[in-house]
C-alpha positions in Angstrom: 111.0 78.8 105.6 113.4 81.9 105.4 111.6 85.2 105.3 113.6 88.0 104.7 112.9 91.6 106.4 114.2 94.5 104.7 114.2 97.6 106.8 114.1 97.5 110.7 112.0 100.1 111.6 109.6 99.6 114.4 107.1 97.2 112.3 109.9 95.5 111.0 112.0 95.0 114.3 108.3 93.6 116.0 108.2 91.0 112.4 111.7 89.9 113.5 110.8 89.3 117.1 107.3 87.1 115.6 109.1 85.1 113.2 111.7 84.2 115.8 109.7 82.8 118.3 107.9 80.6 115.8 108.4 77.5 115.0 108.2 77.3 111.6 110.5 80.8 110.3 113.8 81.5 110.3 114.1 85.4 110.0 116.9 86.8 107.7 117.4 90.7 108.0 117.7 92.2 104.3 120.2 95.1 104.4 122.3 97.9 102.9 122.8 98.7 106.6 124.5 96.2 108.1 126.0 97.5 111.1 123.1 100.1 111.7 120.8 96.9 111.6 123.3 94.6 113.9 123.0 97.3 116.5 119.0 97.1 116.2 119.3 93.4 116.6 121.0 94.2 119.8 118.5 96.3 120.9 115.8 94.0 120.4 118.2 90.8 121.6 117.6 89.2 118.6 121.7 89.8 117.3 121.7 86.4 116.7 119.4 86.4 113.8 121.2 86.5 110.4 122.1 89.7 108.5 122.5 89.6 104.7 123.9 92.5 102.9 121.5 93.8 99.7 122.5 96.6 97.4 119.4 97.0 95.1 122.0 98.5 92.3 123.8 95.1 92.5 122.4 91.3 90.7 121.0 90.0 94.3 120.8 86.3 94.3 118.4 85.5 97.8 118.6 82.7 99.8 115.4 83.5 101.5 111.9 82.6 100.1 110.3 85.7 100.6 111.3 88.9 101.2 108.9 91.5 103.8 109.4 95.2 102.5 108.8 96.8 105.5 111.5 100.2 104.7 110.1 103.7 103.5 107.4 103.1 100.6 110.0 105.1 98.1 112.0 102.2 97.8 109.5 99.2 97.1 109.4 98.7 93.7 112.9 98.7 93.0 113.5 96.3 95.8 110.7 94.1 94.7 111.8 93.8 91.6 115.1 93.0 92.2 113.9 90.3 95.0 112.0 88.9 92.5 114.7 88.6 90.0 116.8 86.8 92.7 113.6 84.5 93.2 112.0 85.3 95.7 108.5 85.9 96.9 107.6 89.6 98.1 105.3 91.3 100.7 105.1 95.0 100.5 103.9 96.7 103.8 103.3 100.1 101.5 100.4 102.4 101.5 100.5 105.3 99.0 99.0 104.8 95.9 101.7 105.8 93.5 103.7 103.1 95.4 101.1 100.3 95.1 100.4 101.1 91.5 103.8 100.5 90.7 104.2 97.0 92.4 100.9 96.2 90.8 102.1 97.0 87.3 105.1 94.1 88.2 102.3 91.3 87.9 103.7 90.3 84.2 107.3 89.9 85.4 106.2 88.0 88.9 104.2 85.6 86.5 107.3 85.6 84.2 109.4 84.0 87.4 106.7 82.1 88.8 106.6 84.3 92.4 104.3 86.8 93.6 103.9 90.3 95.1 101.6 90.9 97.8 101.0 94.5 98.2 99.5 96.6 101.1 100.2 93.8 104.1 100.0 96.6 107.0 96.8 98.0 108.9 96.8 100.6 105.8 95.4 99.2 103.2 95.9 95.5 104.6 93.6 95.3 107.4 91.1 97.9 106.4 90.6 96.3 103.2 89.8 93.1 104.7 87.3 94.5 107.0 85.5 96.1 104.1 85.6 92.7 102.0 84.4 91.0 105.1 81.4 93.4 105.2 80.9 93.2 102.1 80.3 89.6 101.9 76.8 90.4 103.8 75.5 92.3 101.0 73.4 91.2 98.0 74.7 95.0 96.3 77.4 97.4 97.8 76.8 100.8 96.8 79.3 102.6 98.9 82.0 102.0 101.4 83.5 104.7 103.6 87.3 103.7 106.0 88.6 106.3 108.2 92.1 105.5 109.7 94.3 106.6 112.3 97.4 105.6 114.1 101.2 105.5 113.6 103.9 102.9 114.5 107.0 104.9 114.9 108.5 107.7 113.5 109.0 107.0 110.1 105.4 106.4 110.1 104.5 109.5 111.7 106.6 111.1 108.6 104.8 108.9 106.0 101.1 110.0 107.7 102.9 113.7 107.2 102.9 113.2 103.2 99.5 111.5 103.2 98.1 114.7 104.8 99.8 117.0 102.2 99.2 114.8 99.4 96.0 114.7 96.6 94.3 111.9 96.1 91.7 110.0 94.1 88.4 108.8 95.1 86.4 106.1 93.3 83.1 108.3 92.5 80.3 107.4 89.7 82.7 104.9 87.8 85.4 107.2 87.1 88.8 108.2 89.5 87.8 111.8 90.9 90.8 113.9 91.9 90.7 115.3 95.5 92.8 118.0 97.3 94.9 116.9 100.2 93.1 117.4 103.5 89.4 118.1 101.5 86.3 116.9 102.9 86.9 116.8 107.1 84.9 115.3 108.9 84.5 113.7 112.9 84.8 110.4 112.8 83.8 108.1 115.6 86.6 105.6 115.9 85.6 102.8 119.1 86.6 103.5 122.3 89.5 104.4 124.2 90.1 106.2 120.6 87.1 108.0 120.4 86.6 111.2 117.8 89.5 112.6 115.8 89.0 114.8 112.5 89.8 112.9 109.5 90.0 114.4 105.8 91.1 113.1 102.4 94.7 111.9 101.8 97.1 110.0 100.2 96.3 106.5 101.0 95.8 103.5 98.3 92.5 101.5 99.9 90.2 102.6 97.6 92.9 101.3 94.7 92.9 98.5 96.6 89.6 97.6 96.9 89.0 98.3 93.0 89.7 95.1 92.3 88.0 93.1 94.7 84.7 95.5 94.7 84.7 96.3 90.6 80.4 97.4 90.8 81.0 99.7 93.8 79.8 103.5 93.1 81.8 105.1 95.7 85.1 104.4 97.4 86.0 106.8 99.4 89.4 106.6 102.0 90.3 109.4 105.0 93.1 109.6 107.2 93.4 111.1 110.7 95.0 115.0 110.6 98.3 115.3 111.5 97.8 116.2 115.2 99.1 119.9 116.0 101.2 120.0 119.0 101.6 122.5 121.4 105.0 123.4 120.5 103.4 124.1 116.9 100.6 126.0 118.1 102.7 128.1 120.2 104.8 130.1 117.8 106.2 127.6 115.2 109.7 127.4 116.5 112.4 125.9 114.9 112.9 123.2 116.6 110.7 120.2 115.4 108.1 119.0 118.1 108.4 115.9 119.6 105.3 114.0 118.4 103.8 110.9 120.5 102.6 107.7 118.2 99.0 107.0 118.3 96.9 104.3 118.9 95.7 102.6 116.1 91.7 102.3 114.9 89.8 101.9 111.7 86.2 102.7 111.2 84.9 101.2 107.9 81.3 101.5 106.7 79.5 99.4 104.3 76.3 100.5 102.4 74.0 98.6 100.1 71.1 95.8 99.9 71.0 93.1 102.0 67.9 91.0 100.1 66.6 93.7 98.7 66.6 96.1 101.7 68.9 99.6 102.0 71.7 98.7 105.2 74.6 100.0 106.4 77.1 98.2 108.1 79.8 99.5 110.4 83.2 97.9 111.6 85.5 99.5 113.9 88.6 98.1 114.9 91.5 99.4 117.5 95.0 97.4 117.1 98.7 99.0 117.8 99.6 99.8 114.4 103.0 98.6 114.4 101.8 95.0 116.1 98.9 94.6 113.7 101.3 95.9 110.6 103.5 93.2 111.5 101.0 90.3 112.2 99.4 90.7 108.8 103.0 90.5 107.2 103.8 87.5 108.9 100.6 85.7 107.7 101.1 87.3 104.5 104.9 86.0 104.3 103.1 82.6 105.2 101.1 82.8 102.8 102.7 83.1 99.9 105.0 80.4 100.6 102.0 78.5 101.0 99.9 79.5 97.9 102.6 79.7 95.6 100.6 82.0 93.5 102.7 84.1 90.7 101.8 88.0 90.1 101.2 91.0 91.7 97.9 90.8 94.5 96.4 92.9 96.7 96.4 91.2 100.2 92.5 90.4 99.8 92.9 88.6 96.8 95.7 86.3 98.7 94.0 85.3 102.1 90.5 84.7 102.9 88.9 87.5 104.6 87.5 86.2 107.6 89.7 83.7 108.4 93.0 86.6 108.8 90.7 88.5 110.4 89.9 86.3 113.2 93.5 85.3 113.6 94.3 89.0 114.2 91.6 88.8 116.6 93.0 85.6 117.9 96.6 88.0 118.2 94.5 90.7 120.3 93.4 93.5 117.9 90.1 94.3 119.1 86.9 94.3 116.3 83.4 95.2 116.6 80.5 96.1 114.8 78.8 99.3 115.6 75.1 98.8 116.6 71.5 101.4 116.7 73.0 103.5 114.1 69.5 105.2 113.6 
């Protein structure tokens, strides 16, 4: 199968390096960059994998089965579409939720050409999700479910985790989308260890969209991010030039409350992963997937693979789950 990757960042360079070494992919870089993306090749020793120029302005014809979107979110639903007009298949790695609206909203036109758009195949709102459906599956009612994320892959993430700071957001509250001011709420959350407690607060990511349509009866949904850490340099005097900024380690802490046979529970997953090697795991069992399925329309990542299954794989990869225990 040839699964196209368009943008090399760090999640997409580590997607390249997985679908080489398996048996079963042949990895085609999608690109408007081609000699910016040889030289990452080369970085990676990987310059003999194939390069294929794309111009989203232009009629693209693909000779790849699907195409990962695994560039800046801005540019997803114009590259979907146009992958699916040259008939292909498409994974989106995005997270906001004006971005994953739109490639939702292409589910007429995917079913029109008989290929599908998987949307949110990353740790945000991929794995998370999946945790929280995987929860859920104990309950006999789910009133509430509560993620907290952190973690960046590389520095285009870091910039995207920027905007989700700064950004309003909805929450799913009492049946009805509540508007919510960009870092409003905070709180410490308890991610597992060697993570520990960070300060999340609201922000522009897509999960509880996501979830929505996997977990229609729900009364509250409710997503928060990790604060942009402050740096020294910041702290210090706001100088001009910009602070170098470390990537974290990635970690998820997603609660689950209900009735389990009639009894009030709460049940609590945590997971720590590198977000760029969990990001591209999930995308490569995603691109898998939907050569596999051959589903048409627009789907969240939860309504493509089974739950428990994906999740153990990553497991299998080395992301580390738990369940947290004596909550009381």
């Amino acid at each position: 199968m040839r699964i196209g990757v368009l943008g090399l960042g760090v999640v997409g360079q580590r997607l390249i390096e997985l679908l080489d070494d398996d048996s079963v992919s042949t990895p085609v870089v999608v690109t408007g960059r081609v000699h910016k993306d040889r030289e990452a090749l080369r970085r990676i020793h990987r310059d003999h994998v194939e390069l294929v120029e794309f111009r989203i302005e232009a009629d693209a014809t693909f000779d790849v089965d699907v195409v990962v979107l695994a560039s800046p979110d801005e540019h997803h639903a114009t590259a979907a579409s146009a992958a699916l007009a040259g008939g292909a298949h498409v994974v989106s790695l995005a997270d906001s939720a004006a971005t994953v609206t739109e490639l939702l909203s292409l589910n007429e036109f995917a079913r029109e050409v008989g290929r599908s758009v998987v949307v949110g195949a990353a740790a945000s709102p991929g794995v998370s999700t999946l945790l929280a459906i995987h929860a859920g599956t104990l309950f006999s009612r789910i009133d509430q479910v509560d993620i907290a994320v952190t973690g960046t892959a590389g520095p285009t993430c870091i910039d995207r985790r920027a905007r989700a700071n700064r950004t309003e957001t909805q929450e799913w509250r009492d049946a009805m989308w509540v508007d919510c001011g960009a870092r409003s709420a905070p709180e410490l959350v308890f991610f597992p260890d060697p993570v520990g407690s960070i300060e999340c607060a609201r922000g522009d990511l897509s999960e509880s969209l996501v979830l929505r349509r996997v977990m229609p009866n729900v009364d509250l949904l409710s997503i928060k991010v990790a604060k942009e850490p402050v740096s020294p340099v910041q702290r210090a005097g706001r100088r001009s030039r910009r602070p170098e900024r470390e990537i974290e380690p990635g970690a998820q802490r997603i609660m689950v409350s209900g009735e389990i046979d009639g009894v009030p529970e709460t049940v609590v997953y945590g997971l720590v992963a590198s977000t760029r090697d969990i990001s591209a795991d999930l995308a490569q069992l995603c691109a898998w997937a939907a050569l596999s399925e051959q589903r048409s329309g627009a789907m969240t990542v939860g309504e493509l693979v089974d739950a428990p299954s994906t999740l153990r794989m990553l497991a299998d990869r080395g992301s580390q789950m738990l369940v947290y225990e004596d909550l009381d």
